[in-house]
N, C-alpha and C positions, 0 to 999 in steps of 0.2 A: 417486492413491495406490492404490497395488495392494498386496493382504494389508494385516494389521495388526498387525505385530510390534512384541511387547511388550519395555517398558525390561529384565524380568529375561530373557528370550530372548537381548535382546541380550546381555545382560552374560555370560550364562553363554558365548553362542558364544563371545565376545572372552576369556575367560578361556580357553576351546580352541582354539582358532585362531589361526594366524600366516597373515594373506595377502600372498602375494609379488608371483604377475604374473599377469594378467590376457593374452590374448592374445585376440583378439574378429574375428572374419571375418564381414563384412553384404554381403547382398546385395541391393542395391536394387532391380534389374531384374527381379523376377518378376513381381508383377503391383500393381493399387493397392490391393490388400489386405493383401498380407500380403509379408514380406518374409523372404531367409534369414539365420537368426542361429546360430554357429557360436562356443561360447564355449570356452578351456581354461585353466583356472586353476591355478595350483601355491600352493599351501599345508600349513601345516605342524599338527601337532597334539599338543599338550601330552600326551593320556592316550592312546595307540595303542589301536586298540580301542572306544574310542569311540564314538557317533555324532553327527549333526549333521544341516543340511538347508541347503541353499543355494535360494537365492528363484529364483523364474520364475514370469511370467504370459503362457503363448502359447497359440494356437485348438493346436498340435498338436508334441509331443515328437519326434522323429524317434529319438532315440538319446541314451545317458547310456552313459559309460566312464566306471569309478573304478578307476584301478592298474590299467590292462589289460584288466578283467575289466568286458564288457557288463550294465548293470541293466536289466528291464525298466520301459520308461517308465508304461506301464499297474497295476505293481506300485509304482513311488516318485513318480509325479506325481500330486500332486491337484490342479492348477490352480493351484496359490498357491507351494506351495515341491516340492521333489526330495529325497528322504529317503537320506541320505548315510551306509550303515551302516558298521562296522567299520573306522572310519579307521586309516592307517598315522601313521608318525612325520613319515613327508614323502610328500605326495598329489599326483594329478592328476586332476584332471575335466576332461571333457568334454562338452557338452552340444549338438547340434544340435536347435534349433530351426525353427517356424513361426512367426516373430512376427508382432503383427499392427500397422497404420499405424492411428491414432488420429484421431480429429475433434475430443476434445476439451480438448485442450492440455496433453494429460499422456501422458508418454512420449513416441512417434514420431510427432509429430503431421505430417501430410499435406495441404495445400492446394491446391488449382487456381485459377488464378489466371482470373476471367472475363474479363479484357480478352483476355488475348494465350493462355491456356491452357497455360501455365506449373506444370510441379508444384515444390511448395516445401517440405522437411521440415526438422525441427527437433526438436530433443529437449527434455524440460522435466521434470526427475529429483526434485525437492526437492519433500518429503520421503525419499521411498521410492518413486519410480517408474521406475527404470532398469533394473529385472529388468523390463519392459517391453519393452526391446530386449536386452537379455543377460544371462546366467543368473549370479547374483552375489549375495556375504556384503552386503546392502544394507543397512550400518548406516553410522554415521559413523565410527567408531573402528577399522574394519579396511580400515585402508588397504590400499594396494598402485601396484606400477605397470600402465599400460594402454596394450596397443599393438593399433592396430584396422588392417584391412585393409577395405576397402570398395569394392565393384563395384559400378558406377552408369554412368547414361547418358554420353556425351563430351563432350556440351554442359556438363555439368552443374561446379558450382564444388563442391568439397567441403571442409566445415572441421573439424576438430576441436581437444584439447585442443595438441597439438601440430603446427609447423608439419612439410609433408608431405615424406615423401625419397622418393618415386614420387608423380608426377604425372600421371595420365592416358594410361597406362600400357596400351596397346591388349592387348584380350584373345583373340586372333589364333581360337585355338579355337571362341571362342564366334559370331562373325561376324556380332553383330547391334548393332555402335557399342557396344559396354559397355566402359569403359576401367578400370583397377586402380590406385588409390591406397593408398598406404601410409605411416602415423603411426606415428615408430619411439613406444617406451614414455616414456610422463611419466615428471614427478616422485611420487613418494609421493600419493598422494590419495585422497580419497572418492568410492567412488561418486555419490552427488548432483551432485558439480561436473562428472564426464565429460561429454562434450557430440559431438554429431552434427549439422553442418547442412549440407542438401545441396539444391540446384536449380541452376537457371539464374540466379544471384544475379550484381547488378550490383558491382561490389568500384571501391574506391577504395582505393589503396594508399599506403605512406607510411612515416617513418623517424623517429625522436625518442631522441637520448642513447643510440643501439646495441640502440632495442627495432622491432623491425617492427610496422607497425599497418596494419590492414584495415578500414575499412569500408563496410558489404553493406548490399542493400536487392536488394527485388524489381526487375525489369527495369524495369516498368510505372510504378514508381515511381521511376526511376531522377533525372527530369528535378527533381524536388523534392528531390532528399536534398543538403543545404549541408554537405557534406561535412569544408567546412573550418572551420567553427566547432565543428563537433563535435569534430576534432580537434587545436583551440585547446585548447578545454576538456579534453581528451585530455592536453594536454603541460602544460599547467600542472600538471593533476592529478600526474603522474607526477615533475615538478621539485618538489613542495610535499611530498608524499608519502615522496621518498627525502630529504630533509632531514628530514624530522617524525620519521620511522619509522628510519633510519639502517640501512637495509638495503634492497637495490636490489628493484626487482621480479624475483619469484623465476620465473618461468614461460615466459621466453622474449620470444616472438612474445605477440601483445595485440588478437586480433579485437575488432570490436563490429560486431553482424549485428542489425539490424532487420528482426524478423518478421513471417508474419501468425497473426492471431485467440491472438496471446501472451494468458495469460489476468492477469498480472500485469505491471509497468510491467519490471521487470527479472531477469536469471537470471545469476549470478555463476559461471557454469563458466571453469573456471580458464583463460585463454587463451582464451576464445571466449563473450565476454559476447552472451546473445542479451537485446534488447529489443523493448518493445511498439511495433510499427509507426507508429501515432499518433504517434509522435515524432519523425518524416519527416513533417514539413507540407507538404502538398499545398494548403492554403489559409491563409489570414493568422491568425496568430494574436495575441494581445497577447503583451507579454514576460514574462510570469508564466509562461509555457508554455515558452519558452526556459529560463528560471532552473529550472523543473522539472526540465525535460529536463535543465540541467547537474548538478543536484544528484544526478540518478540517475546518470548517469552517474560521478561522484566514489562514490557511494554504493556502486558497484557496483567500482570502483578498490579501495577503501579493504575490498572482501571480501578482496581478493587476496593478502590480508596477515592480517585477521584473517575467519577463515572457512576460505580455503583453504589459506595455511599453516599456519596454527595455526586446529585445527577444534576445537568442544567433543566432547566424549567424548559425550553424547546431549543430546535435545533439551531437555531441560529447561534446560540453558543454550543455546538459541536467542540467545535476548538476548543473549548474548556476542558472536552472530556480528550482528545485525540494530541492537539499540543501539549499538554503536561506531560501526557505518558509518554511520550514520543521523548520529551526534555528529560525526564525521571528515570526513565530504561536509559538511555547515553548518559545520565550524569554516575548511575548504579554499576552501569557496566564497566564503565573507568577507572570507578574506586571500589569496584568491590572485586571480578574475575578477572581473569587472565587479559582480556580483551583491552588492557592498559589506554589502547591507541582510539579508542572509540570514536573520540572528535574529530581524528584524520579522519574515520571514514565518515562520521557525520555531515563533515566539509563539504568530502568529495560524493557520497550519494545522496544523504538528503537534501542537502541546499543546492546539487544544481537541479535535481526533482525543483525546489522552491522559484527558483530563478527563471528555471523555462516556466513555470505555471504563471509565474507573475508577471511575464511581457506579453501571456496571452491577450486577446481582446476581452474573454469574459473573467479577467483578472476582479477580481473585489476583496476588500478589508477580509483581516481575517475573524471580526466580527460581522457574520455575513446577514443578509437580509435573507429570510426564508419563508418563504411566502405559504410552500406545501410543502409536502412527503415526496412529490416530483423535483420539486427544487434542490432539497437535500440530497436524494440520491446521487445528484453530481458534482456534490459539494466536497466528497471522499478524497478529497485532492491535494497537490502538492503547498499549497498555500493553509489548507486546514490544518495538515500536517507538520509540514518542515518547515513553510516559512511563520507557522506559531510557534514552532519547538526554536527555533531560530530569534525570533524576538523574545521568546521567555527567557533563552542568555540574554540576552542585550539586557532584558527586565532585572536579570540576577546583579549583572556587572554595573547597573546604573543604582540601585536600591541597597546590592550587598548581600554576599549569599546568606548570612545570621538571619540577617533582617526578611531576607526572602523566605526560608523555611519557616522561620517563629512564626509567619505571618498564615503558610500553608496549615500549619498546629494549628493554630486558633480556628481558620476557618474551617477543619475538618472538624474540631470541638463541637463547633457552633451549628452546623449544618447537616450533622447527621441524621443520614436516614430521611433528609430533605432533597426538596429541589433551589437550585440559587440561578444567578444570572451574574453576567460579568461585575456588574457595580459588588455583589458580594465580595467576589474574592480582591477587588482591589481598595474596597475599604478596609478589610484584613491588613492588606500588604501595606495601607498607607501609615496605619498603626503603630505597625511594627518598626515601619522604616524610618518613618517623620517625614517622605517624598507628599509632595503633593502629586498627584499620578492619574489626576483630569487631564491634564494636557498632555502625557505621555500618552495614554489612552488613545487621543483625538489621532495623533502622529502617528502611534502604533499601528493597532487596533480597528481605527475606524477610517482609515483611507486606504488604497490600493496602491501599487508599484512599488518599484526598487529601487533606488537610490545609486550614482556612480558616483564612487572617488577617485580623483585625478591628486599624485599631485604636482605641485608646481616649485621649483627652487633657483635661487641662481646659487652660481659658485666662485669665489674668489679665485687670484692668481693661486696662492697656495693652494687651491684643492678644496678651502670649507667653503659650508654652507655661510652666504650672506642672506638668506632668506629661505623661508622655509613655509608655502603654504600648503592646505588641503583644499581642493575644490570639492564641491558638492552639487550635484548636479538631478534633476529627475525631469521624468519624462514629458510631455508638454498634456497629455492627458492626465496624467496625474501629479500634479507639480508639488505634490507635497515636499519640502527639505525638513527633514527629522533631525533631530538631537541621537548623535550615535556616540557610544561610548568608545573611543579604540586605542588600540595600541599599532606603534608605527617601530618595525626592524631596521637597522641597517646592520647587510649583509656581506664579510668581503668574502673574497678568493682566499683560499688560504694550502698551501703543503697539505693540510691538512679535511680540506671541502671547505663548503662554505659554509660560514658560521655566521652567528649573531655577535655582532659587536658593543650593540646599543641597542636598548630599545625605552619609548616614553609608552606615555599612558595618557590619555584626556578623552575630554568633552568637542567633540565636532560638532558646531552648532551654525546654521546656515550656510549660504554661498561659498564662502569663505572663512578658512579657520587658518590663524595664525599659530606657527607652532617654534616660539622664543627658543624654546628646551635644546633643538639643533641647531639653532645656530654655531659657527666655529667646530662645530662635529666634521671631519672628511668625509667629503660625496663616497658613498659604498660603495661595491659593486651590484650590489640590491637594495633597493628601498621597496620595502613590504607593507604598505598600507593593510588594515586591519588584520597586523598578526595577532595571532594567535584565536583567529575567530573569533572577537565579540560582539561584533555587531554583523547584520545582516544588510550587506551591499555590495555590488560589483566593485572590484576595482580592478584601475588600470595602472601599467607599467610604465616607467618612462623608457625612452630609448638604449640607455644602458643597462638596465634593471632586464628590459628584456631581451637584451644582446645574451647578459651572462643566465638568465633561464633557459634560453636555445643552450647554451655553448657546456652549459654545466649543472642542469637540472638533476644530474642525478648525483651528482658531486653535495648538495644541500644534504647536511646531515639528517637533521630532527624531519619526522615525517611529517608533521602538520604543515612547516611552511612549503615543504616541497609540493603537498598537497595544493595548499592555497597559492602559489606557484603555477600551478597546474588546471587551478581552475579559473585563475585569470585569463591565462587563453584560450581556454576555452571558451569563457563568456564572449572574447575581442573576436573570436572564429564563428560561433553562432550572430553575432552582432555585426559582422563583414567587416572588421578593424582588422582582421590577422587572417592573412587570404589558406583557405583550409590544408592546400598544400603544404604549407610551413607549420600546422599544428602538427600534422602526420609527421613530421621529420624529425619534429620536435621529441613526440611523444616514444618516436623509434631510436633518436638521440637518449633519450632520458631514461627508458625504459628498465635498462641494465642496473640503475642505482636506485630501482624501486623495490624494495624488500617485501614491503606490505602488500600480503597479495592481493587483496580486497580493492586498492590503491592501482595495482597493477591491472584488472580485470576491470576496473571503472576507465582508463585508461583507454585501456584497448576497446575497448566497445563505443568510447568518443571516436577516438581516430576510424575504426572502422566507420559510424554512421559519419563520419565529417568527408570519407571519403565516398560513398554512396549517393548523402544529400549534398551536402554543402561543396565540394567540388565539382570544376568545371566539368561538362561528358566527356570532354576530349581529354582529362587528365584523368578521368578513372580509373581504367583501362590499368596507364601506369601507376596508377596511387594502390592499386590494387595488389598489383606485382610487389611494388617495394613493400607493403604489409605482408605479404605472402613470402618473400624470401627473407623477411628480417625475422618472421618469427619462424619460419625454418630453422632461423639460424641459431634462434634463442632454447626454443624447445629441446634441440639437440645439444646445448652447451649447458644449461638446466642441469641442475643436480639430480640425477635419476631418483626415483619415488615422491620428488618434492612438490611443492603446491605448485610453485612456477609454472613448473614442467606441466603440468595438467592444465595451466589457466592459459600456457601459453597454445597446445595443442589445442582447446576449445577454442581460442581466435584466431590461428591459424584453419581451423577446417569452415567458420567464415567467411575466409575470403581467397582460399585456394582454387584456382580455374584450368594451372597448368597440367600439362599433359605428367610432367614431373612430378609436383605434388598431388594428381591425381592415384596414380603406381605408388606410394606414398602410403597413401590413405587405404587405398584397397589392403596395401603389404600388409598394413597394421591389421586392418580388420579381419584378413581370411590368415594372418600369423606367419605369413612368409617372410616379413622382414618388420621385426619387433623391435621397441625401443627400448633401450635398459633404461628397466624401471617403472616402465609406464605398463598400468595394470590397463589391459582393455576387457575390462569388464562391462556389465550387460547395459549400463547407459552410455556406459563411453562406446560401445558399440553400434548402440544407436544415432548416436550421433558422426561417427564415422561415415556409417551407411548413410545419413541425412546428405552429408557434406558430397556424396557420390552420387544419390537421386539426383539432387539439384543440378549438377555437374552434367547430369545425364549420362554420366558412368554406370548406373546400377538401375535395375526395372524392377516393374510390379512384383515379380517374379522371387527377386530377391529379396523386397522387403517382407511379403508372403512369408520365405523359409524364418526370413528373422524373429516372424512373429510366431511361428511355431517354436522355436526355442524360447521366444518369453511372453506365453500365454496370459499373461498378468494385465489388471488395465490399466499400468503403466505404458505394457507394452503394444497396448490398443488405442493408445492415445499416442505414443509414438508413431505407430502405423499409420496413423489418419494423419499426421504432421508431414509424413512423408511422401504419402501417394499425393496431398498434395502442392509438393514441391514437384513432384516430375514436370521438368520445364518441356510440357510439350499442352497444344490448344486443348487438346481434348481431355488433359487431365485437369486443368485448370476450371473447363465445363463444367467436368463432374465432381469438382470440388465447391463449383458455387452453386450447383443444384443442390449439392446437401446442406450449404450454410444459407439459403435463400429459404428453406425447409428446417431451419434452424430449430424454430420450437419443439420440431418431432424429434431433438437428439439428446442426449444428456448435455448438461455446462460442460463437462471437461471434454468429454468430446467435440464438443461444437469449440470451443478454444481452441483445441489441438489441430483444428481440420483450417480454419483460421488462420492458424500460427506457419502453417505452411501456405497455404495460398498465399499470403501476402508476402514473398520471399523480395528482398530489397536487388536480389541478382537478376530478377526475373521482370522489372517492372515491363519493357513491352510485352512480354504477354500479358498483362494486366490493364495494359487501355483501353479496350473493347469493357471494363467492367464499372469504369466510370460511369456512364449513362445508366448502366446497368441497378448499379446502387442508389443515383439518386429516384430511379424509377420505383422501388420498393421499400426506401427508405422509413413514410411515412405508414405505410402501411406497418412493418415493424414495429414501430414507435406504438402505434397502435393499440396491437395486438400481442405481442409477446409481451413475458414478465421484464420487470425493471429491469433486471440485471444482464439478462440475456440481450434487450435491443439496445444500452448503453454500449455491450460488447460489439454488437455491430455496428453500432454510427461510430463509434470510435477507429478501431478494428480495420477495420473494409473500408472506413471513407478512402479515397485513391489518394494516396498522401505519396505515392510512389509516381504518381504524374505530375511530374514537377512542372507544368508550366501555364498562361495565363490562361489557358480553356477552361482548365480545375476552376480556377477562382471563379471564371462567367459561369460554368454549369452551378458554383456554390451560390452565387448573386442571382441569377435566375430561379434555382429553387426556391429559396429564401421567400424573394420577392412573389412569386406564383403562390407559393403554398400555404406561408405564414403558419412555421409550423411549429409547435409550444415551444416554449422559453428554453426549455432543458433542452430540446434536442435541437434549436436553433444556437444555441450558446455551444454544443457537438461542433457540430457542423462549422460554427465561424473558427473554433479551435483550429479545426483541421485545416481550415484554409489559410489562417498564417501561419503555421508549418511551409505551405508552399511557398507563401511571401517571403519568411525571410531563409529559406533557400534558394530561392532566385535570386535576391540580394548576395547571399554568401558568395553563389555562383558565378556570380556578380565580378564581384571581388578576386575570385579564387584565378577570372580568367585574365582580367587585368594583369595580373602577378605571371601568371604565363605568359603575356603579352611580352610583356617587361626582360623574361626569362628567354623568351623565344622559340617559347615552347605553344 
């Protein structure tokens, strides 16, 4: 994110300004710093006379023309914007630039590729980063068209939003292979979605219903990109899409370009979706990774409709553009590919992403208040996301799916090629549906937290229900009680697992919801408050309900309730209702009857952090053990070659310490003693060796050889994950010299180097970096780009020193510094993480007490 333009900034431009077209001339070939950027814009202006400023961030202005008449750059540029005086009724600028090529995945970011030496660029605009490569009104709501000219190497493939009407186009003058591509103008659009991507890109080409499709990968990575399931999932998406949506894809041609050191999974430029490389497997993965991969990919479909034809007027409705898609990709993915079970894993990983984001302190509506470009950056979060995609069912199942799509028709009819605000689309939906959906809004929409349901029943001599309530309960901070639409299971034991017996369907509305329908029903051996996921709320178990989830969790046939089973205790385990001990046992209890590996691997990475954070110190140690020999015992009983098998060995080499499963780990990796089935191929080898650094099994020495067999910068960002995991002081030094030197590295590297440092096995060597961090914090904040110091106030805050000195050193900075909104809303994040692991700990040690342990 470059500058920080504010929401009335915006409003006021967009109230002066009409943008028409954009004309944009790049020049690749100068050097690998900096590149020529050559913009001219025609726009119109409501009050002649005026003034204004249009964004740019380049090392050097070369020339500005407004109407003719030369400004000096020295006089209207201060690095951020271009001071645009006395506008006429209808304008032109010009602006030639020095732009510069970026490292760290924002703007024109720039890669060399280590195997073959390959340069790769790529643009990455969202929120506000595309006056990065050209000089432009960078808000959402002044659209325009864009037509780019682009000189670059011969070899080299070039994409952008539109497909090219000059191809490689020799530039006879210049005589050094530089060839001339030309992209006549889009449709109407946002700056954010323009897009640039240029190297020596491998391309796979392809045709579906009259739309052209591309898709790219680096050369080097050419032989691993399965090209044709990506664009299975491609064509389905686009047949499901123009039936649901009832209007065809609006943008032509339909790249999808795999990048490198992308800093997020994916980027919705209109015609030319770039995604995160990792999604090009180069080594095996389970099928959780696939169903990923397909849901982004749909995820990023489903912008192209709502995002880039119809964009919100600013970010504050975010959520408009990132919950639909998020809802639209899982609803696509269920009914339309293999991926049948989507909402299991929607359950189990987007909503409790939603659940932990919503008890944070800097929790807000998911129609959020957005003040800047600063604000939004850390707005990317699990509430814009999952707990919007999350109340959009609740929205479907209260209003009616007919009613809900006719009402998305109409408003995509009405709105194209514009910008809207939330009151748009729910005047749509009111239409449709006949809901009045002001007050749904207020409940939804425009308050913060989550909602528990409890519930409550007695039972007769015989066994039934003589009453039958739901509690509703919210938090004292935000005491909203919502109207949730739900469905209530009951669940017995049966020869057979456990099944559904029964199940109602209603309106939960307040305190207290009476539910007539069970009465005379037999108490189950589970009662499953909001089966089958339609509403978005905790809930809780009663004491039998969660007797038979310990005793036969994997006995529950259908994956969804076992899932939401699953995530009940987990919410009771972060919340200190279910001391963390008993989720691990639980989750090692139930493990065996979990199919779903997606389900299985969300699973195991709770239990694991539950025993790390949320367990007593004194039960680690063993909490640790029994995950280390339970999945011993799994991985080797695992059907050889199967997903299991693979997701079981990745959480097994987290939390393996013995001397045992050490000779284990080594056998695998150096091939002395191999597991039928299990391929140890070039990631899973790196992760082996990770699981032995840590361990302090394996040295410098040996990840060295490793990285000469995978030269790749996969395998250099492995490398850096590694060296800093060596749990000894002096590596840990020289891992925070280089992440305290952050700006000088690339994003993936600087991630990778990170992602070892902060190892949850190693937190005492990690207390001395407490003071450490809050000492350089601000300065970060600072000075690095957006993306980069949100990684580290995140990242690196000591989230691994669990106890109350964190909190004083966070309350003292706070209070000293008064340091901007966004990275103070960082910072208090990070500090009730340590709160309610205290609390869990809390809990976890009582239950030991009790135990006599």
């Amino acid at each position: 994110m470059a500058g920080n333009l504010t929401r009335e900034e915006a409003r006021e431009r967009a109230r002066l300004l009409e943008v028409r077209t954009y004309q944009i001339e790049l020049d690749l070939t100068r050097s690998d710093q900096t590149f020529g950027s050559t913009t001219t814009i025609r726009f119109g202006c409501s009050r002649p006379g005026a003034s204004s400023f249009v964004d740019l961030v380049a090392p050097a202005v070369r020339a500005v023309t407004l109407n003719g008449a030369a400004l000096d750059p020295a006089e209207v540029f201060d690095g951020e914007r271009i001071a645009l005086p006395e506008l006429a009724a209808d304008n032109e600028l010009t602006v030639v630039a020095d732009a510069a090529f970026m490292r760290t995945g924002e703007g024109l970011h720039r890669f060399v590729d280590p195997v073959d030496g390959g340069t790769y660029l790529y643009s990455q605009f969202e929120t506000a980063d595309a006056h990065r490569m050209f000089a432009g009104f960078d808000q959402p709501d002044l659209k325009a068209t864009f037509e780019l000219t682009v000189f670059a190497p011969t070899a080299w493939e070039v994409v952008s939003n539109t497909a090219p009407d000059v191809v490689r186009e020799p530039v006879a003058e210049r005589g050094d292979g530089t060839t001339r591509w030309h992209f006549p103008p889009t449709e109407r659009m946002s700056t954010y979605i323009t897009a640039l991507i240029a190297g020596p890109y491998h391309v796979v080409r392809d045709s579906h219903d009259g739309i052209p499709l591309g898709v790219y990968c680096r050369r080097s990575l050419a032989e691993h990109l399965d090209a044709d399931a990506i664009l299975d999932v491609t064509k389905r998406g686009f047949d499901f899409y123009h039936r649901l949506f009832g209007l065809r894809y609006p943008f032509g041609k339909y790249d999808q370009l795999f990048v490198p050191e992308f800093n997020a999974g994916a980027m919705e430029n209109a015609g030319a979706v770039t995604f995160l490389e990792d999604y090009v497997f180069r080594s095996r993965v389970t099928d959780a990774r696939y169903e990923r991969r397909a849901e982004t990919i749909l995820h990023e479909m489903a912008h192209m409709w709502f995002g880039d034809l119809v964009t919100m007027r600013w970010w504050d409705d975010l959520w408009l553009n990132e919950s639909f898609a998020t809802y639209a990709s899982v609803y696509c993915q269920a009914n339309a590919t293999r991926w049948t079970g989507a909402w299991t894993t929607f359950a189990n990983v987007e909503k409790a992403w939603a659940y932990r984001q919503d008890q944070l302190p800097s929790t807000h509506p998911i129609a959020a208040d957005i003040p800047d470009i600063r604000a939004v950056e850390v707005n990317f979060d699990g509430i814009t996301y999952a707990k919007g995609a999350s109340v959009l069912k609740q929205l479907v199942a209260w209003v009616g799916e007919d009613a809900f799509f006719e009402g998305v028709r109409a408003y995509f009819a009405e709105h194209a090629y514009g910008n809207t605000t939330l009151a748009d689309l729910l005047r749509a939906l009111e239409r449709t549906s006949g809901r009045e959906l002001e007050s749904w809004s207020k409940e939804w929409l425009e308050t913060a937290g989550v909602n528990t349901l409890r519930p409550e029943f007695t039972v007769g001599a015989d066994g039934a229900f003589t009453s039958f309530t739901v509690l509703q309960e919210a938090p004292a901070d935000h005491p909203t009680l919502r109207s949730h639409r739900v469905a209530i299971g009951l669940y017995d034991r049966t020869d057979d697992g456990v099944l559904r017996r029964h199940r109602v369907e209603l309106d939960v509305v307040g305190a207290r919801t009476e539910v007539p329908e069970l009465l005379g029903h037999g108490q189950p051996d589970l009662v499953l408050l909001n089966d089958d996921d339609l509403t978005y709320a905790k809930v809780r178990l009663d004491e039998r309900s969660l007797r038979t989830l310990v005793e036969q969790v994997g006995a529950i046939r259908e994956s969804l309730p076992r899932a939401l089973g699953f995530s009940a205790a987990w919410d009771m385990t972060r919340d200190a209702e279910l001391p963390a001990r008993d989720y691990v046992r639980l989750v090692l209890a139930g493990i065996r009857g979990v199919t779903d590996v997606s389900v299985a691997q969300t699973l195991l990475r709770q239990a694991t952090q539950a025993t790390y954070q949320y367990a007593s110190p004194a039960w680690r140690d063993t909490g640790l053990r029994l995950l280390a020999d339970g999945l011993y015992d799994l991985l080797h009983a695992a059907e050889p070659g199967g997903d299991l098998q693979l997701a079981y060995t990745h959480a097994f080499l987290g939390v393996a310490s013995s001397a045992e499963h050490l000779r284990f780990i080594a056998g695998l990796l150096d091939g002395s003693a191999p597991l039928p089935g299990l391929e140890v191929d070039t990631d899973l080898r790196w992760s082996l060796l990770h699981a032995l650094v840590s361990a302090g099994a394996a040295d410098d020495a040996a990840i060295a050889a490793e990285l000469e067999r995978d030269p790749t910068a996969a395998g250099e960002r492995a490398a850096a994950t590694a060296r800093a995991s060596v749990p000894t002081p002096q590596a840990k030094a020289r891992a925070w010299q280089q992440i305290a030197a952050g700006d000088e590295l690339a994003n993936a590297v600087f991630r990778a180097t990170v992602g070892g440092f902060v190892n949850p096995a190693q937190a005492e060597l990690l207390e001395p970096y407490a003071e450490k961090f809050f000492a350089i914090v601000g300065d970060v904040w600072s000075r690095w780009t957006s993306d980069q110091a949100q990684t580290f106030a995140i990242a690196c805050y000591p989230a691994l020193s669990i106890d109350e000195r964190t909190i004083r050193m966070t309350d003292d900075y706070i209070a000293a510094n008064d340091p901007p909104a966004a990275l103070r809303r960082l910072l208090l994040e990070g500090r009730a993480g340590i709160h309610r692991a205290l609390h869990a700990r809390a809990r976890d040690a009582q239950a030991g007490a009790a135990e006599g342990v």
